[in-house]
Every structure is written in C-alpha cells, then in structure tokens.
C-alpha positions in Angstrom: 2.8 52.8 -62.6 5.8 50.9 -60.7 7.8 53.0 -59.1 10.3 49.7 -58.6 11.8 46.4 -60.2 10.5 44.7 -56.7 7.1 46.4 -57.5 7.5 44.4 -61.5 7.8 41.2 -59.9 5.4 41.5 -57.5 3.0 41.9 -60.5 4.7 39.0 -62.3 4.4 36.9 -59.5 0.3 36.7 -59.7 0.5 35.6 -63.2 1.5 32.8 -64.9 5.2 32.0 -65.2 7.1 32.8 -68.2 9.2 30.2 -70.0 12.8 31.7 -71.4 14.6 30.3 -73.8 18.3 31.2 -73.3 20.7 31.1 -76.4 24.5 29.1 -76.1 23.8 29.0 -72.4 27.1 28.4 -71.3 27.3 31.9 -69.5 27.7 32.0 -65.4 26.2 35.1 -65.3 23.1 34.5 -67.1 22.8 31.6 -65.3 23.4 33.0 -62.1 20.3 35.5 -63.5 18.1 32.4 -64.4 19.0 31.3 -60.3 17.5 34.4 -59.1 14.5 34.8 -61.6 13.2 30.7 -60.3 13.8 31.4 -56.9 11.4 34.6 -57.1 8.9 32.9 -59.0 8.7 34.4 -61.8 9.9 32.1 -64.9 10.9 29.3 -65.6 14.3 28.3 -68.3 15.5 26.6 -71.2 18.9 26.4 -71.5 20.2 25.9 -75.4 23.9 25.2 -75.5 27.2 23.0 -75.1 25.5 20.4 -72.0 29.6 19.9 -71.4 30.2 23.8 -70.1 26.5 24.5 -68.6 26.6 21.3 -66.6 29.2 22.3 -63.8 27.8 25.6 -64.1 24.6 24.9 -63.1 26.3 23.8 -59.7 28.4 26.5 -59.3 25.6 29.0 -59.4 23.4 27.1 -56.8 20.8 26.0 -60.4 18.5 23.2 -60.0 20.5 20.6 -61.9 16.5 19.8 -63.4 16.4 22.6 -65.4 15.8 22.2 -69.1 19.2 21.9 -71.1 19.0 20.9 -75.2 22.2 20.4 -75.8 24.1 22.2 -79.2 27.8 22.7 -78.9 28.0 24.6 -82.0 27.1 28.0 -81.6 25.4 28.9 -84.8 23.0 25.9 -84.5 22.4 26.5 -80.5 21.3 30.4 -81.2 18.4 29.4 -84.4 17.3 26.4 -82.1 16.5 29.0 -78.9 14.9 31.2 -81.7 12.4 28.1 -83.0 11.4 27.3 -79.2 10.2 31.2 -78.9 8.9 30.7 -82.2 6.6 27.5 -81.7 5.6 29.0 -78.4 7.3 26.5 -76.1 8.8 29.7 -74.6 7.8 33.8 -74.7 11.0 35.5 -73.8 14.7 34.6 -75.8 17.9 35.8 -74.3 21.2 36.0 -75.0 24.0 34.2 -73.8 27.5 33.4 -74.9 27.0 35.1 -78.3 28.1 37.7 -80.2 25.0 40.2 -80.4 25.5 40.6 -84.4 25.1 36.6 -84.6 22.5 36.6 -82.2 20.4 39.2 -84.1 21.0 37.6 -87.1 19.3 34.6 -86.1 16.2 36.7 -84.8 16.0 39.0 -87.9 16.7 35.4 -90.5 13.3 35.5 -92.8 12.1 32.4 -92.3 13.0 31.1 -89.0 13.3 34.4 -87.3 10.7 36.6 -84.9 10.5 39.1 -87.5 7.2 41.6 -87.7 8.6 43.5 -89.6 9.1 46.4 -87.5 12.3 47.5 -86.5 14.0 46.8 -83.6 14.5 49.1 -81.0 16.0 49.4 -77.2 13.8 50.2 -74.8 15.7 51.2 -71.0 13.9 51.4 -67.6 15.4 53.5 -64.7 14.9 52.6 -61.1 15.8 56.5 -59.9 16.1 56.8 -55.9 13.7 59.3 -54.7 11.3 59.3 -58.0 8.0 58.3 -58.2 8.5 56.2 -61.1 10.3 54.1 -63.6 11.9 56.4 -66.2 11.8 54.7 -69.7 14.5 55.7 -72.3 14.9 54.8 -75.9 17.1 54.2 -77.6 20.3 54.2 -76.4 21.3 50.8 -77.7 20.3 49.7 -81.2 19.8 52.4 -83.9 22.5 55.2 -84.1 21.1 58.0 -86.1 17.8 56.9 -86.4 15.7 59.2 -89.5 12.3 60.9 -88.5 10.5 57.1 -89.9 13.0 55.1 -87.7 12.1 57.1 -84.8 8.4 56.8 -85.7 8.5 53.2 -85.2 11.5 53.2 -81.9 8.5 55.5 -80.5 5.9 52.7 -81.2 7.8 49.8 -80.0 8.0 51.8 -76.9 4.3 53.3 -76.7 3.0 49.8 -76.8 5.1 47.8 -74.4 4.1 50.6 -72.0 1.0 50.2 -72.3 1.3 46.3 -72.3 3.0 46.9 -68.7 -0.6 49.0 -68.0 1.1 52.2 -68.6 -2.4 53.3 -70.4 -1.5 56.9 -71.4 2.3 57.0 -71.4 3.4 60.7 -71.1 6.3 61.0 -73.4 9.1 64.1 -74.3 10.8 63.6 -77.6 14.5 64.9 -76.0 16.3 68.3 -78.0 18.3 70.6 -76.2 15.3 73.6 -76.3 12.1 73.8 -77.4 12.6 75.9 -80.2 12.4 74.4 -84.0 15.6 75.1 -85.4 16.6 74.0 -89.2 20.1 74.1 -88.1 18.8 71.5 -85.3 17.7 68.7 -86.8 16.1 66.7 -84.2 13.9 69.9 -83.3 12.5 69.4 -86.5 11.8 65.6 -86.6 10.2 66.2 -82.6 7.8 69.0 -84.2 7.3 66.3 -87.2 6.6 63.1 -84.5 4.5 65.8 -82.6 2.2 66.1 -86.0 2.0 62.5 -86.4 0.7 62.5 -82.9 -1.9 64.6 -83.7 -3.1 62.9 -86.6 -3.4 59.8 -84.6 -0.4 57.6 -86.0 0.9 57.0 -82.1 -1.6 54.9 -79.4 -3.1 56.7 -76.8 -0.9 59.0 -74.7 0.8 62.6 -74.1 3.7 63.5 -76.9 5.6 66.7 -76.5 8.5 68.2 -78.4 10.8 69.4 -79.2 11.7 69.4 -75.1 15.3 69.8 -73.3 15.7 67.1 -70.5 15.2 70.0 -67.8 11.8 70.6 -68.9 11.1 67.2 -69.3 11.6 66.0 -65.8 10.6 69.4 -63.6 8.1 71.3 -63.9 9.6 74.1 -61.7 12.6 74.2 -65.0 9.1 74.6 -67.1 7.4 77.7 -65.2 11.1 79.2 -65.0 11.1 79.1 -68.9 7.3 79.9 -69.2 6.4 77.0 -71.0 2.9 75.2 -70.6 3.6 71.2 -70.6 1.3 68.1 -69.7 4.6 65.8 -69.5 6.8 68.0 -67.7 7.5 66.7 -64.1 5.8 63.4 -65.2 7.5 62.2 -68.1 7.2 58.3 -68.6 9.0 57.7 -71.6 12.2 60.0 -72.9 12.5 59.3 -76.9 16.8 60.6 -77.5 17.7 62.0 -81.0 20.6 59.5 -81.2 22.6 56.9 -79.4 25.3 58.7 -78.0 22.5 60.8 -76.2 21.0 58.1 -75.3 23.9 56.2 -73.7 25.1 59.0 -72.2 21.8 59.6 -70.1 21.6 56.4 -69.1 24.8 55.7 -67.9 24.6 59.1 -66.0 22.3 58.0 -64.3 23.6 54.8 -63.1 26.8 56.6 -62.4 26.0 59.3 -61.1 22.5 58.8 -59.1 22.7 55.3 -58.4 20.1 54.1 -60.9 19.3 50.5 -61.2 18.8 49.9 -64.9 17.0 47.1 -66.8 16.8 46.6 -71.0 14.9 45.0 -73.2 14.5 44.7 -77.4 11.1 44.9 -79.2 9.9 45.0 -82.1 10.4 41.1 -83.0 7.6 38.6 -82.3 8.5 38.4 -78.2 10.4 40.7 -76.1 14.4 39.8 -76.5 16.5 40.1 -73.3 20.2 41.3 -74.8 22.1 42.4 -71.8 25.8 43.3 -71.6 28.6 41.3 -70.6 29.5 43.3 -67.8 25.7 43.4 -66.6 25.4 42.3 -63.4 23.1 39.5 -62.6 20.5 41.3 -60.7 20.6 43.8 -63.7 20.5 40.6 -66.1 17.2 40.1 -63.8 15.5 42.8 -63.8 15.8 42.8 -67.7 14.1 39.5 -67.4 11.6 41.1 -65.4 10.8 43.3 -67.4 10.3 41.3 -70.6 8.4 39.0 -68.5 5.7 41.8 -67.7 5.1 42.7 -71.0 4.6 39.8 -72.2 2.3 38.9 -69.4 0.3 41.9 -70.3 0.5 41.7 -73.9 -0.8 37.6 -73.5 
C-alpha cells in the first residue's frame, strides 16, 4: 500500500532502473520530466525524435547532453521506431511526446509492429489525496467513453492486475453508480450487479468487488452505517471502476481542483505500461506517471 508518489520511488529506487523510450522527443516538458526521473534514480531514457530540436533542449532543461537520442525528424517514422525499442526489449516503458495521441496509438495498436495483447486499452489514474491513507486508483476517465458491460470487464482487469503488480495483493474495489439499488432504468446498476456475478464466478484475480455503490459509500464507512449497508470496501476502497468517462474525468479533476490531489496516469493493456500524459501536465505530474509505470513494470518483471 503507498500512501505517496515519494513512497513509489522509494520502492523503485531498490530495483533495477527502467529504460523509457520516449516518442518524437522534441517536447521540453517531457524532457524536463526525463531530468527529474535520472536525477532520482529511477530510469533511465531514450529519446526518438528530430536530434535538431531535442539537442538545445537538452540544455535548456539541465539533461545530460549523454543521454540516448536516435534521431527521426519525421514524425510518423520516430513514433513506430520508439514502439520497436519497447518491443525488442531495449526499453519497458514508451511515452509520448510531441504527438498526436490518435497517431501515437496507432502505432502501438499497428498488428505487426505494435504492443498489442489483445486486450483493450484502458486508463488507469492514481490520486495522491492529502490526509488519506492511500493512493486512490480510478479508471477510466481517459480512453473508453461508454464502455459496454465486456469493455468494462476487461478496463477492470487491466486495472486488478497492475495493482497487484504494484503489490496491491487483494485490491478492494467499488464499481461507481449513484445508489446501490439495481435499476433497469440505470444502466450501470445493472452492469455493476453483472461485474459483481463475474466476480463471483471467479472471472476477476483475487480481490474485494462491490456494486452497484455511490462514491459516498465507497470512500466512508460512516456514509455506509448511515444508509445501513454492510460493505468490505467501504472506507477502504483501492480502486473506483466509473460507468463512463465523463464520470470519470469529472472525479478526477475534482479532486485535483478541489482537494489538492496530485495525480499520475498510465495506459495498460498493451505489451508494457504506456505513459500518455497531457500537454498541459506538469512535469512532476509527467513524473509521477513515469513512476508509476516504472513500478509495475518492476513488479510485473
């Protein structure tokens, strides 16, 4: 259980460093990232990109001017050559740079050159709360829209498993509604009751799945007895599966607006976790996500 990104690379730290290959590279704030992931120790870089635009950039973020460029000026060709090097294994974590996320998922999803499994992929998001005990895991509030009861079968896997590739053994999770009650009219009441079944017949690893469950329940157990509801998650929820993406952005940028949250992201699903981070993310975010991908890998190696 970490209970903070410091707390991550602590961990990451008594392991063996990860190599990342970065895709078009020619980003400041990636590499500004990349600065800050070296200097704590905890992975290493590739850079794949124009050698023309990362070069001054390297010294304007303070980046070892040794680190590993390949040089590619066109885009296209820069993104499927920072796939292959996750691919052969030269590297364990890819990340996005100065690319369009449609192109850069394209390369990862191509059939024959990609890091398809043939799963799907999924966002997984981890909340440094102030004042809680613990991480809080939320997915997905950044790939799949609507996601059917199937999609959200496998978004729940993806997650289940890099939790417990972080040593989250018996991730406690609440599939999110807004009550407990199975409602026809409420569709993701009846997919929570339907992932609920699966649970039971063993189609999840090990852990604690509740639902249908409104956020309230979820996260306090006082909200729980109020309502008179027995729950093993509530008050200790690791992981919070949304019905869709707006719920799912929405809850996670509350919390960064509202309490202060310090957020990290990572996709799985592929062959080796994908760090995709916004634009606007700021390099100690862009870090942590790295962070993050960096532990389960670690884990899952």
């Amino acid at each position: 259980m970490y209970c903070s990104y410091e707390e991550i690379v602590t961990e990451i730290k008594k392991r063996d460093q990860v190599m990342i290959s970065v895709a078009v590279a020619q980003d400041k704030e990636v590499l500004s990232a990349i600065k800050m992931v070296q200097e704590a120790g905890i992975a290493q870089a590739i850079l794949v990109g124009d050698t023309a635009l990362i070069t001054p950039m390297l010294a304007e973020v303070g980046l070892s001017d040794e680190t590993k460029i390949i040089h590619e000026a066109d885009i296209g060709k820069a993104v499927q050559k920072a796939v292959s090097i996750v691919k052969s294994g030269q590297a364990q974590v890819l990340m996005k740079g100065l690319i369009n996320s449609s192109d850069f998922l394209r390369a990862v999803l191509h059939k024959e050159e990609g890091l398809r499994t043939g799963r799907l992929l999924s966002h997984l998001g981890a909340f440094e709360i102030p004042g809680q005990k613990k991480l809080l895991f939320i997915t997905d509030g950044g790939m799949n829209i609507a996601p059917t009861v199937e999609e959200k079968k496998e978004i729940l896997l993806n997650s289940m498993l890099a939790l417990q590739a972080m040593g989250i053994k018996e991730p406690h999770v609440a599939v999110l509604t807004a009550n407990e009650v199975v409602n026809g009219k409420m569709p993701a009441t009846v997919d929570a009751q339907t992932l609920c079944q699966m649970s039971a017949a063993g189609n999840f690893p090990l852990g604690i799945i509740e639902g249908p469950i409104a956020l309230d329940v979820a996260v306090s157990q006082d909200a729980a007895k109020h309502k008179g509801i027995t729950s093993k998650v509530s008050g200790n929820v690791d992981l919070i599966l949304v019905p869709n993406i707006e719920t799912g952005n929405a809850l996670g940028k509350s919390l960064i607006y509202f309490a202060n949250s310090k957020m990290a992201g990572i996709v799985l699903g592929a062959t080796h976790p994908i760090v995709m981070t916004s634009r606007s993310e700021t390099p100690e975010g862009k870090m942590n996500s790295i962070a993050l991908a960096c532990l389960v890998n670690s884990n899952i190696s």
